[in-house]
VEXDREN-2710 file (C-alpha; in Angstrom, 1 decimal):
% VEXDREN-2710
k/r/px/py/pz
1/UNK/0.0/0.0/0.0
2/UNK/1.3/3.4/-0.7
3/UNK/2.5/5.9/1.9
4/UNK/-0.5/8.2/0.9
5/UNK/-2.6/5.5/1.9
6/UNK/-1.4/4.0/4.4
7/UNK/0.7/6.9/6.7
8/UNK/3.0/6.6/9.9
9/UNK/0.5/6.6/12.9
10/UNK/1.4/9.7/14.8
11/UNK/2.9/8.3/17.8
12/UNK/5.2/5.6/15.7
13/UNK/8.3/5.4/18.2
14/UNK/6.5/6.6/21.3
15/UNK/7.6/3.6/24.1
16/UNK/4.5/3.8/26.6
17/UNK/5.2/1.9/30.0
18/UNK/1.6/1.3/31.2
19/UNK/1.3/0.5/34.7
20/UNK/-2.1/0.3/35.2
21/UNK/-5.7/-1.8/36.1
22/UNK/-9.0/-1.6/36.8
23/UNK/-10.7/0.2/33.4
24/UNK/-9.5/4.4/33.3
25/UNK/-5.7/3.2/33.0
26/UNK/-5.6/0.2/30.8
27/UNK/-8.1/2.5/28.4
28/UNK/-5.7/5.2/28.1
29/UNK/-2.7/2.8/27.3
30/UNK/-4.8/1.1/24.6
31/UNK/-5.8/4.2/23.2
32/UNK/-2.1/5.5/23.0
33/UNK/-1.2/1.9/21.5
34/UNK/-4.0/2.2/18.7
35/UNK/-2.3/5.7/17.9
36/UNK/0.8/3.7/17.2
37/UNK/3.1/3.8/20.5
38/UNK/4.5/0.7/21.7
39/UNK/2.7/0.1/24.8
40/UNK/4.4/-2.2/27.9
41/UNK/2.1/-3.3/30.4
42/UNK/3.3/-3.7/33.3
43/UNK/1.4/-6.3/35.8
44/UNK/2.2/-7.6/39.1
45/UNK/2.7/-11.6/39.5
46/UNK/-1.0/-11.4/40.7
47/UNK/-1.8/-9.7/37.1
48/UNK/-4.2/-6.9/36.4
49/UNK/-7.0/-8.1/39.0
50/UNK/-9.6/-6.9/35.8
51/UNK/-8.6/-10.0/34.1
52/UNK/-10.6/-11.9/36.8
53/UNK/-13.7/-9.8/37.1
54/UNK/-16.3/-7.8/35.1
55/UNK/-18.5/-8.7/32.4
56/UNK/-21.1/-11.3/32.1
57/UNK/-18.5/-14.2/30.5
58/UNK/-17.5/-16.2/33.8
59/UNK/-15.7/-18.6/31.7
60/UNK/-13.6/-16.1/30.1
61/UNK/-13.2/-14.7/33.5
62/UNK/-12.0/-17.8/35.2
63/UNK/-9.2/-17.9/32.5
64/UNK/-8.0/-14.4/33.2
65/UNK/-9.3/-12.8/29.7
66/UNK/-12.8/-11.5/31.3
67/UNK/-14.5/-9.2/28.7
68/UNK/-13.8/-5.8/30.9
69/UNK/-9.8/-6.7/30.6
70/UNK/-10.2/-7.5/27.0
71/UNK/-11.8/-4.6/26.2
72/UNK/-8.4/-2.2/26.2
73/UNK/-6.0/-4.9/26.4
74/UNK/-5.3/-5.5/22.7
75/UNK/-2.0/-4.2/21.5
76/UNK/0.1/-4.4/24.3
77/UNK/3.1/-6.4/25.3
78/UNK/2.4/-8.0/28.9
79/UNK/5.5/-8.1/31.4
80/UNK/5.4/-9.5/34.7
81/UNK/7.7/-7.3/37.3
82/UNK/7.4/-7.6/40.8
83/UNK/8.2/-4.3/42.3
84/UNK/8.0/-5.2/45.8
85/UNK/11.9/-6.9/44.5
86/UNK/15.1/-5.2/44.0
87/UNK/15.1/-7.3/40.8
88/UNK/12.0/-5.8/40.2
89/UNK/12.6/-2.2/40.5
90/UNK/15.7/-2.5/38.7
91/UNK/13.9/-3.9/36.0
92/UNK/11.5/-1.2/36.3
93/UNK/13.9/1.5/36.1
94/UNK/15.6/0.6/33.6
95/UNK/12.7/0.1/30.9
96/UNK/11.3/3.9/32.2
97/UNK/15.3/4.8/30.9
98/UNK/14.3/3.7/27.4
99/UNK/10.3/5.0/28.0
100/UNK/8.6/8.1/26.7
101/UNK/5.6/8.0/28.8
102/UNK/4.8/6.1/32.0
103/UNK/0.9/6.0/32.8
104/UNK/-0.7/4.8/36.0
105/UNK/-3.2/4.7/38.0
106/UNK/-2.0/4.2/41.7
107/UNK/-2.3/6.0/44.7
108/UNK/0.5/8.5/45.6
109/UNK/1.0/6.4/48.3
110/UNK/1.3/3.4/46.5
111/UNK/4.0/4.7/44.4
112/UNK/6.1/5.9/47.1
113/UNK/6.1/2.2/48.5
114/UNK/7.3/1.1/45.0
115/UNK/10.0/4.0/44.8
116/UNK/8.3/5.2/42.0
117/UNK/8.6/9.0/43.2
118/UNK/10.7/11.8/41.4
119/UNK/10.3/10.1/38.0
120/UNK/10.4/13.3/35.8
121/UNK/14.0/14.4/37.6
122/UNK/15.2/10.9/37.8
123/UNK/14.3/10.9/33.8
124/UNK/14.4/14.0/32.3
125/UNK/12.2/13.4/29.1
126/UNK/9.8/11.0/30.9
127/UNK/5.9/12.0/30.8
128/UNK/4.7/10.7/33.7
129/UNK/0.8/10.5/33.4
130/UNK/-0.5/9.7/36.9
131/UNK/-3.9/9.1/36.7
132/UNK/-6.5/9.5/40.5
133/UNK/-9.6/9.9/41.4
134/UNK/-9.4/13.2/43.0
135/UNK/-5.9/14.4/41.5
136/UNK/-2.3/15.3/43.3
137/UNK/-3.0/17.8/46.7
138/UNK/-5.7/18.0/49.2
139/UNK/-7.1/15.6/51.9
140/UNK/-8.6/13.8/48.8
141/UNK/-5.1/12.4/46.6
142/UNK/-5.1/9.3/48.7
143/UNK/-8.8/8.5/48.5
144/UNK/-9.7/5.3/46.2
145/UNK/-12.2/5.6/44.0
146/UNK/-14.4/4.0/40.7
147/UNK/-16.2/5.1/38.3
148/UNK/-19.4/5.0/40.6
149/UNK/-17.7/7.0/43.6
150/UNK/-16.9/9.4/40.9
151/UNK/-20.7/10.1/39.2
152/UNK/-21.8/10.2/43.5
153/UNK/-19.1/12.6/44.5
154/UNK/-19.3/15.4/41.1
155/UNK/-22.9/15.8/41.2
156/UNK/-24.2/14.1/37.9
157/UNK/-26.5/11.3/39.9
158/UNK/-28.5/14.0/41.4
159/UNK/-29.2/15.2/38.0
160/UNK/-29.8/11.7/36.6
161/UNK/-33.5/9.9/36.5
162/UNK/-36.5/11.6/37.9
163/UNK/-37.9/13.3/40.9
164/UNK/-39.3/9.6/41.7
165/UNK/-36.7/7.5/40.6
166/UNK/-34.0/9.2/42.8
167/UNK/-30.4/9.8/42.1
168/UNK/-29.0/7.1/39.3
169/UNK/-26.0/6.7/37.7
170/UNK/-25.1/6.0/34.4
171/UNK/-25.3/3.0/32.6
172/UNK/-21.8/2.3/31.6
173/UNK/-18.7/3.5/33.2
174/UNK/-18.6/6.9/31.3
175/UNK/-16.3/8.5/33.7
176/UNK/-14.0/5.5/33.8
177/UNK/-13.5/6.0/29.4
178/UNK/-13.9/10.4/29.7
179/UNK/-10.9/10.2/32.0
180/UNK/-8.9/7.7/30.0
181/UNK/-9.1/10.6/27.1
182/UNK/-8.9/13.5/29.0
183/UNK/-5.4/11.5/29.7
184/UNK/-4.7/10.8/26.2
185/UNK/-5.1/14.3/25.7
186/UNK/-2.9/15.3/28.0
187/UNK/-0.1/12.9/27.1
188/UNK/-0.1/13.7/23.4
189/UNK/0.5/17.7/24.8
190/UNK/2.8/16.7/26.9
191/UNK/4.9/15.2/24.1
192/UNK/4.6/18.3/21.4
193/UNK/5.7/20.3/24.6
194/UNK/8.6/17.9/24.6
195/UNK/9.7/18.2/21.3
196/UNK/9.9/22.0/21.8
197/UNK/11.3/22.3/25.1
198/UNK/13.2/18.8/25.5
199/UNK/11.9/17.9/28.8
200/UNK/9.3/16.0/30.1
201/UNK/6.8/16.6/32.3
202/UNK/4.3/15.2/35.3
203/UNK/0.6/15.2/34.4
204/UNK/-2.0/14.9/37.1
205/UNK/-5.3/13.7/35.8
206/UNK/-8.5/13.8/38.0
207/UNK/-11.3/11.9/37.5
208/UNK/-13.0/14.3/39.7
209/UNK/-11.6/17.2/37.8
210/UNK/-13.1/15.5/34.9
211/UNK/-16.3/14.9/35.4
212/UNK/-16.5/18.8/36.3
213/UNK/-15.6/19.1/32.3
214/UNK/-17.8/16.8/30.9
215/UNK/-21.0/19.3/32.9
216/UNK/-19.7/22.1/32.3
217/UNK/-22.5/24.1/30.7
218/UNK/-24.2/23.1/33.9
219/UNK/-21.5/24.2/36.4
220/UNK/-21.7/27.5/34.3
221/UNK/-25.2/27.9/34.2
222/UNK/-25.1/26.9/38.2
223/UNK/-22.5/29.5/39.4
224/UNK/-24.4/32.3/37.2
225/UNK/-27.6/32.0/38.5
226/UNK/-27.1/29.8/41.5
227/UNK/-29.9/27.5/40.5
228/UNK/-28.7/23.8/41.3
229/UNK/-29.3/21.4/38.7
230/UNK/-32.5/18.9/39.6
231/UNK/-33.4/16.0/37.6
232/UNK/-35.8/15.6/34.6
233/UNK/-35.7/12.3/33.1
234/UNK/-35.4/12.0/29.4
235/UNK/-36.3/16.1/29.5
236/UNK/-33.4/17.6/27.0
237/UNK/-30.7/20.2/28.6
238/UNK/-32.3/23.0/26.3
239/UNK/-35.7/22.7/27.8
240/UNK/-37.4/23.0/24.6
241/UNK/-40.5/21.7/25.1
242/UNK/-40.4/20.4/21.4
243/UNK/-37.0/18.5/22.7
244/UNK/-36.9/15.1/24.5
245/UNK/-38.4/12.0/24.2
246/UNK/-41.6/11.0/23.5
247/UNK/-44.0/7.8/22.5
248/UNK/-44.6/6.7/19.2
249/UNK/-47.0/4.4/17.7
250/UNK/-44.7/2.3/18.8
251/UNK/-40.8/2.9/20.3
252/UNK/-39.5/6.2/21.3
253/UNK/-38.1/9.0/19.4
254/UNK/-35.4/11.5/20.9
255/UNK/-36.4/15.4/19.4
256/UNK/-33.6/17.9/19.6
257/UNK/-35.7/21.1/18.1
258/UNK/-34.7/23.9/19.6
259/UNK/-34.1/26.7/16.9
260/UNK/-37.6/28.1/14.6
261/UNK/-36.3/26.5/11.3
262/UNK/-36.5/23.2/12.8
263/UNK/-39.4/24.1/14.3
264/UNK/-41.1/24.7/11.5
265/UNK/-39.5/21.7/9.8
266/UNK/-41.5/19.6/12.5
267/UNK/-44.6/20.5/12.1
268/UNK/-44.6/20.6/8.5
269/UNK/-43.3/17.0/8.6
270/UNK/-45.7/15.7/11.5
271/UNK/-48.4/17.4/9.4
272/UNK/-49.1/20.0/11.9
273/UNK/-48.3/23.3/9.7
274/UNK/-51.2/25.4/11.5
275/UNK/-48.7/25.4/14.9
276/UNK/-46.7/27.7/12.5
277/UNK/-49.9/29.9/12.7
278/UNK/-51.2/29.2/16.2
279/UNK/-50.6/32.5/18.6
280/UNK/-49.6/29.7/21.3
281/UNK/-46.5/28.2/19.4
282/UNK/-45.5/31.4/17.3
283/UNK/-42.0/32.0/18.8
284/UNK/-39.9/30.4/21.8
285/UNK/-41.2/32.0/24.5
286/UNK/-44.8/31.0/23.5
287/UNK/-44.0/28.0/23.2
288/UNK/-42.4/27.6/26.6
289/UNK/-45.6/29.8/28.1
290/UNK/-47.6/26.8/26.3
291/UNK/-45.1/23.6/27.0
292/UNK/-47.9/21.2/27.9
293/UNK/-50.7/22.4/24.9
294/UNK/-47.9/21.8/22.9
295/UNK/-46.5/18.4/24.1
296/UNK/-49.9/17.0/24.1
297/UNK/-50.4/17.9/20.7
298/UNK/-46.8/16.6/19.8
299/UNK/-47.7/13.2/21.2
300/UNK/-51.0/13.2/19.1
301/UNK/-49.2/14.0/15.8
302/UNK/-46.2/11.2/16.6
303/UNK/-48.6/8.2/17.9
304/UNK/-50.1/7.7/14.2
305/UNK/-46.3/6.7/13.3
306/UNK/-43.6/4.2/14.5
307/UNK/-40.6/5.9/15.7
308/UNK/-38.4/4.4/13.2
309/UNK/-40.2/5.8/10.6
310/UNK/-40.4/9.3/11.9
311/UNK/-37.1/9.2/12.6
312/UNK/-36.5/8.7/8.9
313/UNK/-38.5/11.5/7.7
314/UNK/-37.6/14.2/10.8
315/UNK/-34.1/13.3/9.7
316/UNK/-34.2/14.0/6.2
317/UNK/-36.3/17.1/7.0
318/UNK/-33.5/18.5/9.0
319/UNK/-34.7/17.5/12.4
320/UNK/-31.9/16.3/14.9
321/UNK/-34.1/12.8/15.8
322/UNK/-33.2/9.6/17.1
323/UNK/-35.2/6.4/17.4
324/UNK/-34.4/4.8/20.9
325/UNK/-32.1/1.9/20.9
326/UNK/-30.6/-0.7/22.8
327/UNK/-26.7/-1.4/22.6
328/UNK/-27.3/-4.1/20.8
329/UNK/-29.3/-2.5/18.0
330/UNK/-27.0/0.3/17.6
331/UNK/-23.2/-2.4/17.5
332/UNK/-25.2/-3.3/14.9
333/UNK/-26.9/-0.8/12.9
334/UNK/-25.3/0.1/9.6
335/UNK/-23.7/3.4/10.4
336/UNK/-21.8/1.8/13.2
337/UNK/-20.5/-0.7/10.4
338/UNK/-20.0/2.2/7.9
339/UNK/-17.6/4.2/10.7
340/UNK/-15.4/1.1/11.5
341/UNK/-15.3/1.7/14.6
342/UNK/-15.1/-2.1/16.3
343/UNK/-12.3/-4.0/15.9
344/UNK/-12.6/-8.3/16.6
345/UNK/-10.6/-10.2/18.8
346/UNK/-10.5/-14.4/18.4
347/UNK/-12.6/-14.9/21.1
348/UNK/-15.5/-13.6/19.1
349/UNK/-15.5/-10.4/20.8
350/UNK/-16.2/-7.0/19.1
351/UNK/-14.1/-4.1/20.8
352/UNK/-14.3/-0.4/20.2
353/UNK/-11.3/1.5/18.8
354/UNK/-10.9/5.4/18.9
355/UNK/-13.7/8.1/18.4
356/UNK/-12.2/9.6/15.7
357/UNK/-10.4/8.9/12.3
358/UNK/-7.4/11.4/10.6
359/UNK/-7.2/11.9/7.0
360/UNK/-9.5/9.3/6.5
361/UNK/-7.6/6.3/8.6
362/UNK/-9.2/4.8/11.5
363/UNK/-6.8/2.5/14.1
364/UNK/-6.7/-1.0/15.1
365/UNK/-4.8/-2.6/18.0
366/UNK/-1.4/-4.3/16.8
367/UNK/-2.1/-7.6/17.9
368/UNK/-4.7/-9.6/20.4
369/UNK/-4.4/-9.8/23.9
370/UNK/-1.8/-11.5/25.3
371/UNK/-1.3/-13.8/28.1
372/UNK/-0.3/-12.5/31.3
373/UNK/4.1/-12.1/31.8
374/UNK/3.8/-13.3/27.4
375/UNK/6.5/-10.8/26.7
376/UNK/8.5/-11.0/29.6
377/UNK/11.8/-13.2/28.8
378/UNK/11.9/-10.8/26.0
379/UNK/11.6/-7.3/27.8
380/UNK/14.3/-8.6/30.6
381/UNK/16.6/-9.6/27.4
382/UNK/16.4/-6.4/25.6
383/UNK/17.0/-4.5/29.3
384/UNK/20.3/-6.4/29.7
385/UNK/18.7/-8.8/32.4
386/UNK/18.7/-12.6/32.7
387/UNK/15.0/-13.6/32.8
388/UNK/16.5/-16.6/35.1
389/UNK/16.9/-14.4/38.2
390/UNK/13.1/-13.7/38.2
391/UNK/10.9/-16.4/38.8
392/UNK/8.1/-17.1/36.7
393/UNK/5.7/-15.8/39.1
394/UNK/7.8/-12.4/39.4
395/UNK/9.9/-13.1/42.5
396/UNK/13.2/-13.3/42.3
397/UNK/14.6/-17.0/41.2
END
């Protein structure tokens, strides 16, 4: 294939050391390795404690390949070190020598018991991406914390469900994958700052901190007017009373409407052209003086109809609409197919790649997963180390 079609990816030569678990970590590392970088994880002799757990495969679990491990495990070299070893840390020290970003997602704590403190001084062009719930500083940097502390600590499950429901979180592990590119992000600065400046440079990503940027129109909105967000279901942000979702003939269709040409392109398409005319629905502000006369005659007009077909016809009226899916309908819908977006491993499995394509390329991982300590021998050869004087479980022979 020619160079035009087929270019360098743009972090070709970038060694990644990725000591990481759980999901936030190993994400980032796979993301950086579909970019092109060379990642290195780095497990303990116990392995990445994901490989055991999470997901609904138990078999696949039992083998250490569990669906939530093999999800951003493709692409990477596995390496066994035990740090808690001289051997260990030796070994660890010297493959962060030949490294151009470490990532990880310990506790400061944790780190200083591994003598993994000082990295950016100790190697000058080393990124260190440390990656916490709550970020460096503060009574919080040694707090633990998931995905679900996260949503319960930032606000976002008091603004999620309904007034009956209660607080909720999300579905999937949002904050977990937002913080694994907010980290991405970060590292791929980091190194354009390097090549500039020639250093390296500590990044201290919060999950917490994160979350705040995902709401931000709502922290904004909140420290402007001091109203605090409440919840309102399936209600959109906008608060156009022509936007959220609403009952079909059969199915549910998500409206975004909140400027007058879409208006007007609704009710022309739903067949309701005299709103255009009525006093009550003229402008925005009538329409939000009139949100239930107008709601109730929106549900008329859409119940002669299945979503899917309105969604159709809204769609290619200019109308930002959306039948409602489940996960499995949408892996499989067409578009998905059309983007490229999945990439499959042997075991049958379907994982996503990266959000995004450049000049036209999307990414795949290098290779499959790979057994736990796979690469090992290998690393401790090309590091000037005998792989004899480490046991195969990680302590020292």
């Amino acid at each position: 294939m020619s160079e035009d079609r087929d270019p360098p990816l743009p972090l070709s030569g970038i060694r990644v050391v990725d000591f990481t678990h759980v999901l936030a970590g190993p994400a980032c590392g796979y993301m950086l390795g579909l970019l092109g970088a060379e990642v290195i994880k780095v497990e303990s002799p116990r392995g990445d404690a994901m490989r055991w757990r999470g997901g609904t495969d138990k078999a696949a679990a039992a083998e250490g390949r569990s669906t939530a491990w093999s999800t951003q495990a493709a692409g990477k070299r596995s390496v066994v070190l035990d740090l808690e070893t001289p051997f260990g840390r030796d070994a660890m020290d010297r493959l962060l020598a030949t490294a151009d970003v470490l990532v990880e997602n310990h506790l400061p704590q944790t780190l200083r018991t591994l003598g993994l403190t000082n990295l950016t001084d100790r190697f000058p062009r080393l990124i260190h991406c440390a990656m916490t719930g709550y970020g460096r500083g503060g009574e919080m940097e040694n707090a633990p914390a998931y995905d679900v502390n996260i949503q319960a600590a930032c606000g976002l499950m008091t603004m999620t469900g309904t007034a009956e429901s209660g607080p909720l979180r999300t579905g999937a592990p949002v904050m977990d994958y937002g913080t694994a590119l907010a980290a991405g992000f970060g590292v791929v600065s980091a190194l354009l700052q390097r090549e500039r400046t020639g250093r390296g440079a500590f990044l201290d990503v919060s999950m917490f901190d994160t979350a705040m940027v995902l709401m931000a129109s709502a922290v904004t909105d909140m420290s402007a007017t001091g109203h605090v967000p409440q919840p309102r279901g399936n209600a959109a942000n906008s608060r156009s009373p022509s936007s959220g979702t609403f009952p079909c003939r059969s199915g549910l269709l998500s409206l975004g409407v909140n400027e007058e040409a879409q208006f007007e392109a609704l009710a022309r398409t739903v067949d309701r052209a005299v709103w255009l005319s009525d006093p009550r629905f003229t402008d925005r502000a009538a329409r939000a003086n009139h949100a239930e006369a107008l709601e109730a005659e929106l549900l008329d007009a859409l119940s002669v109809e299945d979503a899917s077909t309105w969604e159709h016809r809204l769609r290619k009226a200019g109308v930002a609409a959306a039948e409602l899916r489940g996960l499995d309908d949408a892996v499989a819908s067409p578009h998905a197919a059309a983007r490229g977006l999945f990439h499959p491993l042997p075991s049958g499995a379907s994982v996503p790649t990266l959000p995004f394509q450049i000049a036209g390329h999307g990414f795949a991982p290098a290779h499959p997963p790979r057994d736990l300590g796979a690469d090992t021998d290998s690393l401790l050869h090309e590091l000037g180390l005998s792989a004899r004087a480490q046991g195969p479980d990680g302590s020292p022979d």
